[in-house]
C-alpha positions as CSV (number, residue, x, y, z in Angstrom):
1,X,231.9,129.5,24.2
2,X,230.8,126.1,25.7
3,X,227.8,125.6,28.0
4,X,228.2,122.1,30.0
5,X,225.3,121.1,32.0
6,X,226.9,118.9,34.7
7,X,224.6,116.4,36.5
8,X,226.5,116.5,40.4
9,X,227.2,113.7,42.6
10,X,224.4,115.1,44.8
11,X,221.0,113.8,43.9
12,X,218.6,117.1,42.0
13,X,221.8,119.6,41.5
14,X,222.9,120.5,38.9
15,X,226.2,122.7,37.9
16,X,226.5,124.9,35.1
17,X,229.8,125.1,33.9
18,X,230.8,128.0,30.6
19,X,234.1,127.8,29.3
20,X,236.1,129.1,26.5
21,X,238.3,126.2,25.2
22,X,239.2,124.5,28.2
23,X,239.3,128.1,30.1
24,X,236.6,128.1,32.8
25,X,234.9,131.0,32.6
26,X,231.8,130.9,35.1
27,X,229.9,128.1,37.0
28,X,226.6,128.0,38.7
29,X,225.4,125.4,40.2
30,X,221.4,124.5,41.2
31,X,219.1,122.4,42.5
32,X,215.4,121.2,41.7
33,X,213.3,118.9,42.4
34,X,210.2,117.9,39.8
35,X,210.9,121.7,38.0
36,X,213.8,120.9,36.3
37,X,212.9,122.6,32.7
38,X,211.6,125.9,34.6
39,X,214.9,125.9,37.1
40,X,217.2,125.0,34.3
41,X,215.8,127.6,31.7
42,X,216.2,130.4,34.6
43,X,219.9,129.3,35.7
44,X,220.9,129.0,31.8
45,X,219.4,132.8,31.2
46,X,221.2,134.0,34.7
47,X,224.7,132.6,33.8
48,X,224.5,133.9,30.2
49,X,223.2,137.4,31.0
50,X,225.5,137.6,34.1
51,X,228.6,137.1,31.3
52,X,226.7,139.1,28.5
53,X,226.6,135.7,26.3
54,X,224.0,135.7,23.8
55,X,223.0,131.9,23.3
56,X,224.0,131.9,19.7
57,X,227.6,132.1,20.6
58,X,227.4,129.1,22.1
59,X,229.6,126.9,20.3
60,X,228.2,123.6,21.8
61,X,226.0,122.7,24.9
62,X,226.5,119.1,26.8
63,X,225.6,117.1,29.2
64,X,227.6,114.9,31.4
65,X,227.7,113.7,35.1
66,X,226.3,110.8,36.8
67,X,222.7,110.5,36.1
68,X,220.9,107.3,34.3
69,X,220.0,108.3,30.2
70,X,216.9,107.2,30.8
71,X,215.9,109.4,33.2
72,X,213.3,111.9,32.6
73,X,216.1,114.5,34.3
74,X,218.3,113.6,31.2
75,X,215.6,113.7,29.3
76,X,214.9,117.1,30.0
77,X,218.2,118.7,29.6
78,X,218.5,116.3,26.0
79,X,215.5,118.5,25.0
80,X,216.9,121.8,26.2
81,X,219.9,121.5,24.0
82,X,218.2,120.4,21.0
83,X,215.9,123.5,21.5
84,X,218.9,125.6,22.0
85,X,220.8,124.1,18.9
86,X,217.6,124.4,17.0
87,X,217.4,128.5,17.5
88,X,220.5,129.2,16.2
């Protein structure tokens, strides 16, 4: 199972993408403003409990989309996977 964070073309929303290979499985898309971590940590949990995925069958989380990598946005998400891959 594969978690992609997906940075919109919409400024502050974010969709949440969980396939299986290349097999879409569900998406859910959000926006924040200056709460990022605390949206993102609650949208990750809902689209995982909503497909009864425990996060260590993640196989790999990324993130893509149109958003500068030096943002503190990227930043944030850059953290959230390490965190992720780090509690396996």
């Amino acid at each position: 199972m594969n978690l992609i964070i997906n940075f919109t073309e919409k400024r502050g929303e974010v969709e949440l993408k969980l396939q299986e290979d290349k097999r879409l499985i569900d998406t859910l898309t959000f926006e924040f403003e200056a709460n990022l971590d605390s949206v993102l940590i609650v949208a990750v949990d809902k689209i995982l409990k909503r497909n009864r995925i425990d996060t260590s069958s993640l196989k790999t989380v990324k993130a893509i989309g149109r958003v500068d990598k030096g943002s503190s946005a990227y930043k944030i998400v850059q953290t959230f996977i390490e965190a992720i891959k780090a509690s396996k």
